[in-house]
PDBQT receptor file of N, H, CA, C and O in Angstrom, charges set to zero:
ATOM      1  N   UNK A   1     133.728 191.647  98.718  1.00  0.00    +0.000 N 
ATOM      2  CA  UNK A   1     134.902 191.148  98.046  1.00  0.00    +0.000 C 
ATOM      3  C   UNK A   1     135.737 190.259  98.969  1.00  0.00    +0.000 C 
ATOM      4  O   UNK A   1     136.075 189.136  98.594  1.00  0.00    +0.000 OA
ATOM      5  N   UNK A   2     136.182 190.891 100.543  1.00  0.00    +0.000 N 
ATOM      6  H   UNK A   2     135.907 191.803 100.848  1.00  0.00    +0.000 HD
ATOM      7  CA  UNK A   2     136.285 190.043 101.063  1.00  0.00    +0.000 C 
ATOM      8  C   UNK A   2     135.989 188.351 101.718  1.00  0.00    +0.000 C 
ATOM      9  O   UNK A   2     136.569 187.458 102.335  1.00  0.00    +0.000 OA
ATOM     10  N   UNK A   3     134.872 188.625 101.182  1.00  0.00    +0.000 N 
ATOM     11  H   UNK A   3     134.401 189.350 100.681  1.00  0.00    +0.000 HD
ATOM     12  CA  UNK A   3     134.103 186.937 101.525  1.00  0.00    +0.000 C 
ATOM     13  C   UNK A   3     134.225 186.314 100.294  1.00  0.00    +0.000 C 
ATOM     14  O   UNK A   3     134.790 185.221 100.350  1.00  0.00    +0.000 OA
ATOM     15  N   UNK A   4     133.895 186.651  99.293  1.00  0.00    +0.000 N 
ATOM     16  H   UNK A   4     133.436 187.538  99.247  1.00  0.00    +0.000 HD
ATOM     17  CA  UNK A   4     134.327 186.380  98.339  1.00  0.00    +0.000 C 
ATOM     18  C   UNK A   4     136.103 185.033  98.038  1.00  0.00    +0.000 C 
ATOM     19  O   UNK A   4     136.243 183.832  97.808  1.00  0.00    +0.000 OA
ATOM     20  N   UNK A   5     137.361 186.648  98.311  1.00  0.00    +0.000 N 
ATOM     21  H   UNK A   5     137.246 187.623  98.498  1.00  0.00    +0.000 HD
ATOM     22  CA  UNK A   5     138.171 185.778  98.579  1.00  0.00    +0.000 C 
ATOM     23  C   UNK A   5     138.782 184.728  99.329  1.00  0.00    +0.000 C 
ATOM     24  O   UNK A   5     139.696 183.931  99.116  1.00  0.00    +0.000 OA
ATOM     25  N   UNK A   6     137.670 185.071 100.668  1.00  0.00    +0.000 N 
ATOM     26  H   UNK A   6     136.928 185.718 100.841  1.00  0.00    +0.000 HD
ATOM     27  CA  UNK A   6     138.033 184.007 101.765  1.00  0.00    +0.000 C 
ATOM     28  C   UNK A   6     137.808 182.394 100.863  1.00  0.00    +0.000 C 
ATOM     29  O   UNK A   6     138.514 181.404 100.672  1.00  0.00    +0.000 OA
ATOM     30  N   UNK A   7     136.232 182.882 100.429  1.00  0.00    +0.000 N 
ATOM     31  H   UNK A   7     135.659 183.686 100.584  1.00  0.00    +0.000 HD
ATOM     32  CA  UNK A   7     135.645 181.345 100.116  1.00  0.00    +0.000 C 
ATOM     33  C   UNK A   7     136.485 180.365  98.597  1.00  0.00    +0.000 C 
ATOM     34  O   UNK A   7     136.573 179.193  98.230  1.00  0.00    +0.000 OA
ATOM     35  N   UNK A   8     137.067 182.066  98.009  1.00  0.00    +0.000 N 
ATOM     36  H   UNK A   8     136.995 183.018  98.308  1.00  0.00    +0.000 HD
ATOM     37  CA  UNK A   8     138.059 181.042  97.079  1.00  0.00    +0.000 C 
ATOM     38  C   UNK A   8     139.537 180.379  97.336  1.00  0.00    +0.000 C 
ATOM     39  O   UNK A   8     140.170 179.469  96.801  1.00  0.00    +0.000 OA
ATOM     40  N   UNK A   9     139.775 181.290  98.427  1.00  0.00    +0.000 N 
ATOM     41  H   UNK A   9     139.261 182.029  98.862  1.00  0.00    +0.000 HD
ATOM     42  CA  UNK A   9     140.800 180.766  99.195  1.00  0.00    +0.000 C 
ATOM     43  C   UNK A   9     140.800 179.372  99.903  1.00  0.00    +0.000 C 
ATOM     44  O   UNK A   9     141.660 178.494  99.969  1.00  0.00    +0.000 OA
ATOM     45  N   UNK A  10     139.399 179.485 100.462  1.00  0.00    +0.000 N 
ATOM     46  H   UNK A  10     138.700 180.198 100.408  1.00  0.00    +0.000 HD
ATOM     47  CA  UNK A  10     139.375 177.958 101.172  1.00  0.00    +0.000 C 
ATOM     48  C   UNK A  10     139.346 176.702 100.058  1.00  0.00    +0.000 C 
ATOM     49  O   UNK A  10     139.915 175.614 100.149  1.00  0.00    +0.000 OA
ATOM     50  N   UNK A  11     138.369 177.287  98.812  1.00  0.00    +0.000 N 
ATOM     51  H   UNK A  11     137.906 178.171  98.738  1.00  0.00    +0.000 HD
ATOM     52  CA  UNK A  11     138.770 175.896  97.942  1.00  0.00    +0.000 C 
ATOM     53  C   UNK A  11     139.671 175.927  96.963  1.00  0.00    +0.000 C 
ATOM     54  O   UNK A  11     139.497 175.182  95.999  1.00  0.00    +0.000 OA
ATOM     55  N   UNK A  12     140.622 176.649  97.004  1.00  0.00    +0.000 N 
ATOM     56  H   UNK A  12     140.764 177.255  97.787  1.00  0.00    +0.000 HD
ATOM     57  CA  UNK A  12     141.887 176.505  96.548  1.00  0.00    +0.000 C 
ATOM     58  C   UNK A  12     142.542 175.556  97.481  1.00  0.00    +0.000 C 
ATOM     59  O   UNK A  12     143.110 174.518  97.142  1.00  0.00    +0.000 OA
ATOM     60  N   UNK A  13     142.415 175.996  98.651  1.00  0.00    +0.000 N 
ATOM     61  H   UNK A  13     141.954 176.839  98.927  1.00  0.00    +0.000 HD
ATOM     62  CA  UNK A  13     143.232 174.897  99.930  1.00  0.00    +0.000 C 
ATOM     63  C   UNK A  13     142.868 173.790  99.992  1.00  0.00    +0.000 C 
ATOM     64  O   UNK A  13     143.731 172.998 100.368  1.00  0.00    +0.000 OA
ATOM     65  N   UNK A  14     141.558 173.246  99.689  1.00  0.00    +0.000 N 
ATOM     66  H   UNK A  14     140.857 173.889  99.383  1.00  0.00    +0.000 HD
ATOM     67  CA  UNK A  14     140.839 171.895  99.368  1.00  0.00    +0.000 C 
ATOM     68  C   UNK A  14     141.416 171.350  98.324  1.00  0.00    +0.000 C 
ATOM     69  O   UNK A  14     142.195 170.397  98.345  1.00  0.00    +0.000 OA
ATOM     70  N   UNK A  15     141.095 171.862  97.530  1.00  0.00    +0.000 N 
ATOM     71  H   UNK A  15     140.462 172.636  97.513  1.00  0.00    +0.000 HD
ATOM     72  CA  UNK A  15     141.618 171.417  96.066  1.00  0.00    +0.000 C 
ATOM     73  C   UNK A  15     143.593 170.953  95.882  1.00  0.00    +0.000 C 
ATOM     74  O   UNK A  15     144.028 170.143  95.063  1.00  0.00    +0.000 OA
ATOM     75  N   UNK A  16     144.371 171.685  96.817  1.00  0.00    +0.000 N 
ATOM     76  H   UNK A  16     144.017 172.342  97.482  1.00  0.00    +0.000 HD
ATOM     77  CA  UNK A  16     145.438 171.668  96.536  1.00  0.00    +0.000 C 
ATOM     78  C   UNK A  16     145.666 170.519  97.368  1.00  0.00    +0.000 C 
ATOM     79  O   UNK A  16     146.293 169.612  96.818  1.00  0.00    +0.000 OA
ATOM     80  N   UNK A  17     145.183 170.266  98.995  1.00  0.00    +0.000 N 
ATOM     81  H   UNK A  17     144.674 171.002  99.442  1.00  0.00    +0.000 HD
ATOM     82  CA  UNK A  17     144.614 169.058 100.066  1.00  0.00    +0.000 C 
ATOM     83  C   UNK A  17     144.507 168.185  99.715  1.00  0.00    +0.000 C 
ATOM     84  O   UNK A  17     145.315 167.346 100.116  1.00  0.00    +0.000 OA
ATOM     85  N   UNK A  18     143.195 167.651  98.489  1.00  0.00    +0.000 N 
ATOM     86  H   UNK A  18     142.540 168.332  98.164  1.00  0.00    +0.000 HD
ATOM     87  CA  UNK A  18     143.062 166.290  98.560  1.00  0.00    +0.000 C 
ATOM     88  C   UNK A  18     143.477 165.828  96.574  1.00  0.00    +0.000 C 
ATOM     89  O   UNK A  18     142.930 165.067  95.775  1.00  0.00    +0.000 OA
ATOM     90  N   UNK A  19     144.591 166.691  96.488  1.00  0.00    +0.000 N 
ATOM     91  H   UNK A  19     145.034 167.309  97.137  1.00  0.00    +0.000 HD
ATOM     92  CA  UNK A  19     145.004 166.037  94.808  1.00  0.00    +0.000 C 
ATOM     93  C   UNK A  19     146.079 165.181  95.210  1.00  0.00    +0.000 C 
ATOM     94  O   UNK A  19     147.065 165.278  95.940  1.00  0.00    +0.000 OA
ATOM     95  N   UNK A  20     145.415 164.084  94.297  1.00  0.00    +0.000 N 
ATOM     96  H   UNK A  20     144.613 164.005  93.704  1.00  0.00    +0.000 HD
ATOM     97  CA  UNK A  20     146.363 162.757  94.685  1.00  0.00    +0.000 C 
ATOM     98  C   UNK A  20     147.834 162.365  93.900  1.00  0.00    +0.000 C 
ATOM     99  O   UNK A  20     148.497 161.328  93.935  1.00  0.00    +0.000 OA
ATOM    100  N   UNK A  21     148.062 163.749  93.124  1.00  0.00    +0.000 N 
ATOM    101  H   UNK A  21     147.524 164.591  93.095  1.00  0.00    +0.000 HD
ATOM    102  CA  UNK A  21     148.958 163.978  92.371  1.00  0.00    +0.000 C 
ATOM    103  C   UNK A  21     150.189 164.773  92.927  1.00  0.00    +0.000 C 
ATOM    104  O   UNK A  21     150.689 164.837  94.050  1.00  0.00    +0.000 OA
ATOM    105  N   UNK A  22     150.388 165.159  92.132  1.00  0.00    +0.000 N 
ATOM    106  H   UNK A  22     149.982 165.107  91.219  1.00  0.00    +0.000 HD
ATOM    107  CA  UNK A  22     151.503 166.254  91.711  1.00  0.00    +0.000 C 
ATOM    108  C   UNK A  22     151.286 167.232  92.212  1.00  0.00    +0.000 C 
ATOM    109  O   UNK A  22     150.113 167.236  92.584  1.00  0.00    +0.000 OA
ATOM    110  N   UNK A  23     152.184 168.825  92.636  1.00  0.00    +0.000 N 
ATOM    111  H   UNK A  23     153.138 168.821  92.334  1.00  0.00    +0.000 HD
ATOM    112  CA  UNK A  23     151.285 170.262  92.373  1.00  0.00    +0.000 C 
ATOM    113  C   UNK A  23     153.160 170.776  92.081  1.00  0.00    +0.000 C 
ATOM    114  O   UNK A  23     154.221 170.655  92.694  1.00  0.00    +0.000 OA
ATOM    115  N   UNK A  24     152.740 171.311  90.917  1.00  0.00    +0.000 N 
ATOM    116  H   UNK A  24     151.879 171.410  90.418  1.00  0.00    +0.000 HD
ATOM    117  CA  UNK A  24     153.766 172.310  90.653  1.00  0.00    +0.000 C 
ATOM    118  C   UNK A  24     153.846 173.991  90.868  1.00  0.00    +0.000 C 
ATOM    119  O   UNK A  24     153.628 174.627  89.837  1.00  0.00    +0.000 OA
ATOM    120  N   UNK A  25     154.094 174.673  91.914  1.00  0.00    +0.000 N 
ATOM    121  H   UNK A  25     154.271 174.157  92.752  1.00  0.00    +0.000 HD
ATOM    122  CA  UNK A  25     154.314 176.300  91.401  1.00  0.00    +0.000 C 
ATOM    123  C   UNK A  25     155.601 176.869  90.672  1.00  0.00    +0.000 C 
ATOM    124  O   UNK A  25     156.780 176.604  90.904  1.00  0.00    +0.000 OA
ATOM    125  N   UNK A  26     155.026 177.767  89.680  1.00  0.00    +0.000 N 
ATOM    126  H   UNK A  26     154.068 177.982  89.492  1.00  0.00    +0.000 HD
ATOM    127  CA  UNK A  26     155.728 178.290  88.670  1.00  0.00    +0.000 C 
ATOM    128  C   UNK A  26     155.853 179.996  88.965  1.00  0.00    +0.000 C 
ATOM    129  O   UNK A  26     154.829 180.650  89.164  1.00  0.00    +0.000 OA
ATOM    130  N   UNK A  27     156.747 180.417  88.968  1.00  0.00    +0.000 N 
ATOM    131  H   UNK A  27     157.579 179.886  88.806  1.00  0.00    +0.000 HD
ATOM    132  CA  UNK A  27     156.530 182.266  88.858  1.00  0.00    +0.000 C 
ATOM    133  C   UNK A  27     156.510 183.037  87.598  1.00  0.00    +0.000 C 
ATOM    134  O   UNK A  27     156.248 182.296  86.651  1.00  0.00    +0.000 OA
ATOM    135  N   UNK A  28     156.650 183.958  87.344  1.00  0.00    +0.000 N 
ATOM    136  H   UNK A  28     156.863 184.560  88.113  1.00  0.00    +0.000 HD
ATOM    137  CA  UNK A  28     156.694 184.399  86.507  1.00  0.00    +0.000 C 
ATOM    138  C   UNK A  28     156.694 185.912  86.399  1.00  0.00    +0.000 C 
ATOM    139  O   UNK A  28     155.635 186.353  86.847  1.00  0.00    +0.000 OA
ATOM    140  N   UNK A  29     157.702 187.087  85.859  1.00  0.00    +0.000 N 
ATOM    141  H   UNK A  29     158.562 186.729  85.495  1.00  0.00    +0.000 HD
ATOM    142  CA  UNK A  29     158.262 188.284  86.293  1.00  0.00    +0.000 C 
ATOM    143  C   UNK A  29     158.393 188.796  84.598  1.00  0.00    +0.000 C 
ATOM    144  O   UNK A  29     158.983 188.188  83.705  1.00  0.00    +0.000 OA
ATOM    145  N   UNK A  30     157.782 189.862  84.508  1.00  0.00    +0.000 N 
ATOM    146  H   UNK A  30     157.303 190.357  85.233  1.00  0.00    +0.000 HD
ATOM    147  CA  UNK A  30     157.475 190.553  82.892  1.00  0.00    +0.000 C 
ATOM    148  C   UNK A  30     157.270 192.175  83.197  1.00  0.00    +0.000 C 
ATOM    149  O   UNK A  30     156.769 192.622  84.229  1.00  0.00    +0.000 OA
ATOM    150  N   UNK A  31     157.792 193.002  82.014  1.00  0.00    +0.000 N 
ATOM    151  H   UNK A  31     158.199 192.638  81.176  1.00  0.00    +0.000 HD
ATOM    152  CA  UNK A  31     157.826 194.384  82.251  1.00  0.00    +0.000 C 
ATOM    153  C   UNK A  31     156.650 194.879  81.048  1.00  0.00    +0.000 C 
ATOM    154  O   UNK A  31     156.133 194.076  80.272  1.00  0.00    +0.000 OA
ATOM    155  N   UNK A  32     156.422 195.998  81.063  1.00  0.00    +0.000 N 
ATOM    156  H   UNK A  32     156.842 196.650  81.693  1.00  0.00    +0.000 HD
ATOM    157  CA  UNK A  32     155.694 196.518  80.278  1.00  0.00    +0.000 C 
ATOM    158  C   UNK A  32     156.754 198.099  80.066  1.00  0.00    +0.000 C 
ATOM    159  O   UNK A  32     156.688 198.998  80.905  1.00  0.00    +0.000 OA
ATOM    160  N   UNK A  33     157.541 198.180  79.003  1.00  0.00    +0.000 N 
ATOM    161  H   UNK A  33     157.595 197.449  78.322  1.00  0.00    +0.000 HD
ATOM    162  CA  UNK A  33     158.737 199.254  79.247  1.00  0.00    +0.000 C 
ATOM    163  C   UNK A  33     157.163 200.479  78.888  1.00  0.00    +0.000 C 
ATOM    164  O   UNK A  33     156.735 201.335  79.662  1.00  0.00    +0.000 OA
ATOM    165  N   UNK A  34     156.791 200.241  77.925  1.00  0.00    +0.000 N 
ATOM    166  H   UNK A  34     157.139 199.546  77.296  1.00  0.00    +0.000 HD
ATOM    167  CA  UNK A  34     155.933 201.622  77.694  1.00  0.00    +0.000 C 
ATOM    168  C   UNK A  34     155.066 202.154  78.811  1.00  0.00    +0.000 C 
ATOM    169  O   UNK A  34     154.626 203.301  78.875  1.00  0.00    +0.000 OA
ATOM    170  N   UNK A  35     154.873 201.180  79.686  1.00  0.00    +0.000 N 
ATOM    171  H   UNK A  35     155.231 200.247  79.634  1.00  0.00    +0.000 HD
ATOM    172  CA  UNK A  35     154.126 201.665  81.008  1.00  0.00    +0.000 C 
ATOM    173  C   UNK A  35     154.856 201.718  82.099  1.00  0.00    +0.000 C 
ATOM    174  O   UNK A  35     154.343 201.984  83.186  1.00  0.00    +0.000 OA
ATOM    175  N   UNK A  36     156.151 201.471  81.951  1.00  0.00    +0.000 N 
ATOM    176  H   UNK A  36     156.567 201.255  81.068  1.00  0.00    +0.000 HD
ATOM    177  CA  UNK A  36     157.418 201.420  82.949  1.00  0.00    +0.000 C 
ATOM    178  C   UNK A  36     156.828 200.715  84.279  1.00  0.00    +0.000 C 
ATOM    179  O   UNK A  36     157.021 201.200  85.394  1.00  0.00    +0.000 OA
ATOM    180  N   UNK A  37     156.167 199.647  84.084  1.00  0.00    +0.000 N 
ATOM    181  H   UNK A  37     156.011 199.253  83.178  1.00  0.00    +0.000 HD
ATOM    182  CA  UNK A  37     155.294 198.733  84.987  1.00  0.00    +0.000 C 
ATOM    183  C   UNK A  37     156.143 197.085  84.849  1.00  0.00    +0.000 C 
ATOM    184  O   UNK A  37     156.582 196.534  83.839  1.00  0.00    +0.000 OA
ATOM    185  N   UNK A  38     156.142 196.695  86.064  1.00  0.00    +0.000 N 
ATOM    186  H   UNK A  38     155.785 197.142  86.884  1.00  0.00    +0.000 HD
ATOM    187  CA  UNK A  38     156.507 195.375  86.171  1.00  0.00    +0.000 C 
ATOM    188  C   UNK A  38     155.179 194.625  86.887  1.00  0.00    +0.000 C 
ATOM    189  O   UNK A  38     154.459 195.169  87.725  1.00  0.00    +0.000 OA
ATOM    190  N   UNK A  39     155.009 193.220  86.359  1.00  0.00    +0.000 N 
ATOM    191  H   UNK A  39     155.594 192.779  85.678  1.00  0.00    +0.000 HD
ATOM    192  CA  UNK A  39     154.202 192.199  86.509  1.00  0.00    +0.000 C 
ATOM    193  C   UNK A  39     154.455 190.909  87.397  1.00  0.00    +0.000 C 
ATOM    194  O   UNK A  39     155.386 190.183  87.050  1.00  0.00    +0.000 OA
ATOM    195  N   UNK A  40     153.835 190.619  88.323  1.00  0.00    +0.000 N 
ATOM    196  H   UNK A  40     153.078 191.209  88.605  1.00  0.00    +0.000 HD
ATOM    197  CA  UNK A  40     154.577 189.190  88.927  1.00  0.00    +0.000 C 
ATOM    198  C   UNK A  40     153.472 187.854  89.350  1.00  0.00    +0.000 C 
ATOM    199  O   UNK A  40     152.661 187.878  90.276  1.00  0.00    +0.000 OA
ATOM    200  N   UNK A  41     153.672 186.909  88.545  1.00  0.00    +0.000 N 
ATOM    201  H   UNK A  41     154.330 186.890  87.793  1.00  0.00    +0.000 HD
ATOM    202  CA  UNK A  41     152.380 186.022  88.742  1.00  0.00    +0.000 C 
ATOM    203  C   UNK A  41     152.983 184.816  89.644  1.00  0.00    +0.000 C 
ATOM    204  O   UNK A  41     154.170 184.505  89.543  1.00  0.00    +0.000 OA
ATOM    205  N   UNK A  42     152.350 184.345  90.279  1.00  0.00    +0.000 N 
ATOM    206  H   UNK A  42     151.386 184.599  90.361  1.00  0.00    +0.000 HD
ATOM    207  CA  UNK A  42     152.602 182.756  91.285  1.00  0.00    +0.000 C 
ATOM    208  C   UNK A  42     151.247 181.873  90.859  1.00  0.00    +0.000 C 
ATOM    209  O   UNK A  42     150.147 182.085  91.371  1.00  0.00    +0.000 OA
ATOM    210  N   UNK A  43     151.478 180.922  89.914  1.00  0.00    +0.000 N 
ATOM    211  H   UNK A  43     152.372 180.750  89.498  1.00  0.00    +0.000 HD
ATOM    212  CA  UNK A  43     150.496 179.626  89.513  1.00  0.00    +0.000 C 
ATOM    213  C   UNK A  43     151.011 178.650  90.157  1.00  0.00    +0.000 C 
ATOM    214  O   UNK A  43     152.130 178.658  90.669  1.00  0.00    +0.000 OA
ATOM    215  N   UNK A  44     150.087 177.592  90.171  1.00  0.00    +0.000 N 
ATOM    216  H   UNK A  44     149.178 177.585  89.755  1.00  0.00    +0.000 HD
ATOM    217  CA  UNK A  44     150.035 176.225  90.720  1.00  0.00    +0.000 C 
ATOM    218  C   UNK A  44     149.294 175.475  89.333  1.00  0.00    +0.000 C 
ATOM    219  O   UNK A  44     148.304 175.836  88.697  1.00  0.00    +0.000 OA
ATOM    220  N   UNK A  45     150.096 174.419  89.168  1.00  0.00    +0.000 N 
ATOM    221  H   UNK A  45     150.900 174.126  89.685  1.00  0.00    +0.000 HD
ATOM    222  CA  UNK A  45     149.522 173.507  87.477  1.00  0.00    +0.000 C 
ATOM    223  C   UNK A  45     149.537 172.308  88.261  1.00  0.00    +0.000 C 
ATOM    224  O   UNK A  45     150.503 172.019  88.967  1.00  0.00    +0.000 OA
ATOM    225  N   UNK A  46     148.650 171.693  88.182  1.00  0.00    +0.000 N 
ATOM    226  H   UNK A  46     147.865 171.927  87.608  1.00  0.00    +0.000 HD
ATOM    227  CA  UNK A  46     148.464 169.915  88.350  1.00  0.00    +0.000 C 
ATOM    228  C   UNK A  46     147.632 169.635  87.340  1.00  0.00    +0.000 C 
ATOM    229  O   UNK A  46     147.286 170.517  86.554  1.00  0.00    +0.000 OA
ATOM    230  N   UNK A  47     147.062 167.919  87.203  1.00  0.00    +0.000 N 
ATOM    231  H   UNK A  47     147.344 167.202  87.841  1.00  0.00    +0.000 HD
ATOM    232  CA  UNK A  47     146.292 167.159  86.602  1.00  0.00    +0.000 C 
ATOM    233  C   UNK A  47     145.443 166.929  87.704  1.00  0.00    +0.000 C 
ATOM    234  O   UNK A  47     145.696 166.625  88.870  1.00  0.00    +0.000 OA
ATOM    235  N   UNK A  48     144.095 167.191  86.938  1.00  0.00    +0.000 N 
ATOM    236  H   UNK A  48     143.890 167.437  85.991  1.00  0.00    +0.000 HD
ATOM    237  CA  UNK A  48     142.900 166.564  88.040  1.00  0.00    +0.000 C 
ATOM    238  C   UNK A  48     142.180 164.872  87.983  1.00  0.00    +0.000 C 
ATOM    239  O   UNK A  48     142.945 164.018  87.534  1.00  0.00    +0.000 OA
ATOM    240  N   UNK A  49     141.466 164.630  88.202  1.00  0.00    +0.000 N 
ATOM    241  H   UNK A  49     140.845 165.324  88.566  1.00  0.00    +0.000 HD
ATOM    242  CA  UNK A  49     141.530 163.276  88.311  1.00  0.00    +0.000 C 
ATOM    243  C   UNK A  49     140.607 162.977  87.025  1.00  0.00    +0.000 C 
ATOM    244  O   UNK A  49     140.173 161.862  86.738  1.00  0.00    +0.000 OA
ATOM    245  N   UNK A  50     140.405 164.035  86.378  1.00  0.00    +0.000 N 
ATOM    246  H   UNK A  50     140.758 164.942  86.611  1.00  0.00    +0.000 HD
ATOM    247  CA  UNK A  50     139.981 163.486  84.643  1.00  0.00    +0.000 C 
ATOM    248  C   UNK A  50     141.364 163.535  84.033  1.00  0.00    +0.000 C 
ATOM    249  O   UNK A  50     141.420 163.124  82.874  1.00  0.00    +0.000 OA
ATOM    250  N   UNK A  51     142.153 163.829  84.417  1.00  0.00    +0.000 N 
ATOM    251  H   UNK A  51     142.108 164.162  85.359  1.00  0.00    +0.000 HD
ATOM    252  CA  UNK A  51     143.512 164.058  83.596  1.00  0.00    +0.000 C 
ATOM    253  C   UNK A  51     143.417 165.385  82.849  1.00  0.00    +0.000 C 
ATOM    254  O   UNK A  51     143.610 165.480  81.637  1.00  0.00    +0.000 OA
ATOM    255  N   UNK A  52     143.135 166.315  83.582  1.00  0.00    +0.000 N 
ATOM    256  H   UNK A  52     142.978 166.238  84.566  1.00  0.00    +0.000 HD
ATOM    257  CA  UNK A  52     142.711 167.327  82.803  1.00  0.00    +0.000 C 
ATOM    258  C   UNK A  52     143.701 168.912  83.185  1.00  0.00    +0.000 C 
ATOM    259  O   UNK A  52     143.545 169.494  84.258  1.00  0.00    +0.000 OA
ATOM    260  N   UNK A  53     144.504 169.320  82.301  1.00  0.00    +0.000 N 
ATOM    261  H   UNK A  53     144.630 168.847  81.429  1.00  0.00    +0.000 HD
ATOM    262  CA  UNK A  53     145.348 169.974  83.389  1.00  0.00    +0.000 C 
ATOM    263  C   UNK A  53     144.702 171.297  83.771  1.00  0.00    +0.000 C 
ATOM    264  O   UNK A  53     143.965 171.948  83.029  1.00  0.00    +0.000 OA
ATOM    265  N   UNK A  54     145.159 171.716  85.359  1.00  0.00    +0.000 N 
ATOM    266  H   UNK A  54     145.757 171.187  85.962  1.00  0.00    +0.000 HD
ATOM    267  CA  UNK A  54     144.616 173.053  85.996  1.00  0.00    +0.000 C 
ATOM    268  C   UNK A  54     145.718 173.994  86.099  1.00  0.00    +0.000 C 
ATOM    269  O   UNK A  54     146.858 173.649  86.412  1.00  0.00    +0.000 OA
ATOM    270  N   UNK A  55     145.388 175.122  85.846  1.00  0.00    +0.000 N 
ATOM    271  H   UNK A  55     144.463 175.402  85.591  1.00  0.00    +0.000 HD
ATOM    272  CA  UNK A  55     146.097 175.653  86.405  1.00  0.00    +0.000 C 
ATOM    273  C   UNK A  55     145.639 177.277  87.752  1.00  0.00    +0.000 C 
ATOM    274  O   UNK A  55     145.095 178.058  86.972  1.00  0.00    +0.000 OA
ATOM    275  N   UNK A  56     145.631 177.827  88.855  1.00  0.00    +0.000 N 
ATOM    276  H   UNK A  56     146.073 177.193  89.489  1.00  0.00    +0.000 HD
ATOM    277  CA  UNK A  56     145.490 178.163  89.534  1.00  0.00    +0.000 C 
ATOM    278  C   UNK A  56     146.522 178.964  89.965  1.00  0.00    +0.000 C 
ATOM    279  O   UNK A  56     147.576 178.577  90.471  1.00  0.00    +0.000 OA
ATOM    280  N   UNK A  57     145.863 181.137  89.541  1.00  0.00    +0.000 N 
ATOM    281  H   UNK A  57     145.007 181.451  89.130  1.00  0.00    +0.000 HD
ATOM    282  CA  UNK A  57     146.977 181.699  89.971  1.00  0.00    +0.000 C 
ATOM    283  C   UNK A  57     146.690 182.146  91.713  1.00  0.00    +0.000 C 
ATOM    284  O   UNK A  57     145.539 182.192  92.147  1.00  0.00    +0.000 OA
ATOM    285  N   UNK A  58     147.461 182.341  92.274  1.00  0.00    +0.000 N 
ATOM    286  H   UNK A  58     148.396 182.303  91.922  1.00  0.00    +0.000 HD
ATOM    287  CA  UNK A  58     147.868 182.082  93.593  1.00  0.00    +0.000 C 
ATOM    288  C   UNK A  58     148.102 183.703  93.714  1.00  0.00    +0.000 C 
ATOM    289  O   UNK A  58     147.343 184.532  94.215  1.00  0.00    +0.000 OA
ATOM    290  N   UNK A  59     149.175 183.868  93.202  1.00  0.00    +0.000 N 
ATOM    291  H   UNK A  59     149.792 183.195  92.794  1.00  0.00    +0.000 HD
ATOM    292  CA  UNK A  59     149.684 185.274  93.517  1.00  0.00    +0.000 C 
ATOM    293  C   UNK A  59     149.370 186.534  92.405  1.00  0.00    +0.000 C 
ATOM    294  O   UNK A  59     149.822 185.994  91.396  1.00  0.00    +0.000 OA
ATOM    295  N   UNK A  60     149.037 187.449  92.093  1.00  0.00    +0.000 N 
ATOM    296  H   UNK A  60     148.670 187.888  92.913  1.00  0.00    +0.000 HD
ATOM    297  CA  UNK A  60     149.606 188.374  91.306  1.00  0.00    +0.000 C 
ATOM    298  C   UNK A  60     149.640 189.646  91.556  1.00  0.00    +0.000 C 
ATOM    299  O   UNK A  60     148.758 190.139  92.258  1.00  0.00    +0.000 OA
ATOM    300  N   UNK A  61     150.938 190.625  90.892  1.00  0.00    +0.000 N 
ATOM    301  H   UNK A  61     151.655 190.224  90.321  1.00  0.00    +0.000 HD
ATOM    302  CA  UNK A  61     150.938 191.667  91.485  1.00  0.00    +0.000 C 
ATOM    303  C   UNK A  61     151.852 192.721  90.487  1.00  0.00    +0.000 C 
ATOM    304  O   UNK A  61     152.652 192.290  89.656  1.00  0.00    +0.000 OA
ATOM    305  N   UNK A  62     151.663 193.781  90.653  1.00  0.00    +0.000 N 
ATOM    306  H   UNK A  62     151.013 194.131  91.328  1.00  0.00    +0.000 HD
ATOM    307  CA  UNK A  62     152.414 194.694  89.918  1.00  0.00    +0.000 C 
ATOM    308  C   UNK A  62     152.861 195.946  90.477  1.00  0.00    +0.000 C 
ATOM    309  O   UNK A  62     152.220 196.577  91.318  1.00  0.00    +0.000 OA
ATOM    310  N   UNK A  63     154.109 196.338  89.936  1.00  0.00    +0.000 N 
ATOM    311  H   UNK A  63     154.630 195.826  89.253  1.00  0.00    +0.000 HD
ATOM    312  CA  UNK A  63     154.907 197.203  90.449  1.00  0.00    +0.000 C 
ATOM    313  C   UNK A  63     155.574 198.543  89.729  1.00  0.00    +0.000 C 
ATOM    314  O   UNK A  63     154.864 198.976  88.821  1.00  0.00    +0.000 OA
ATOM    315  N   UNK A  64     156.270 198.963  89.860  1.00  0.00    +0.000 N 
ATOM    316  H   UNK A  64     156.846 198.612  90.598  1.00  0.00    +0.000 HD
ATOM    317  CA  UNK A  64     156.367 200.846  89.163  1.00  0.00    +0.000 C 
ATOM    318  C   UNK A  64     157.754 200.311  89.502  1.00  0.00    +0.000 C 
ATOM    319  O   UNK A  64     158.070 200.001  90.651  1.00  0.00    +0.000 OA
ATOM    320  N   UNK A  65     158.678 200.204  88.309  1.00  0.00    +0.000 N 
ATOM    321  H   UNK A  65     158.422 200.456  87.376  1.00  0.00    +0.000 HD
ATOM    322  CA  UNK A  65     159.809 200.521  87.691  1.00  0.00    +0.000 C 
ATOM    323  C   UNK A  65     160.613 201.751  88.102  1.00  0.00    +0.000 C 
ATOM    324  O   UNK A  65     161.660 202.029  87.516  1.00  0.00    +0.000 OA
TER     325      UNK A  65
C-alpha cells in the first residue's frame, strides 16, 4: 500500500508541475449527526489540456464528534 501511495503521490506532483493552467484547492467539512462522525476532504480542480476538467482529492479524513 505504501508503494502504491508513494507512486500516486509522485504523479499527482507531476501532474500538478507541468499544468499550464490554473490549479484550484477547495475544502470541504460535513457531519454525519447519526454517526456523530465528521468528514474533511482537500481537492485540487483544474482543466487539462483537452479542456477537460480534473479533479484530484489530496486530503481526506474523518473524525468522532
Amino acid at each position: 500500500m505504501l508503494g502504491i501511495y508513494e507512486h500516486e503521490k509522485q504523479v499527482v506532483i507531476k501532474l500538478i508541475d507541468t499544468n499550464k493552467g490554473r490549479i484550484v484547492i477547495t475544502s470541504d467539512i460535513w457531519t454525519a449527526s447519526n454517526q456523530k462522525k465528521g468528514y474533511m476532504s482537500i481537492i485540487t480542480h483544474y482543466i487539462d489540456d483537452n479542456w477537460t476538467l480534473q479533479n484530484i482529492i489530496l486530503r481526506y479524513n474523518f473524525f468522532n464528534l
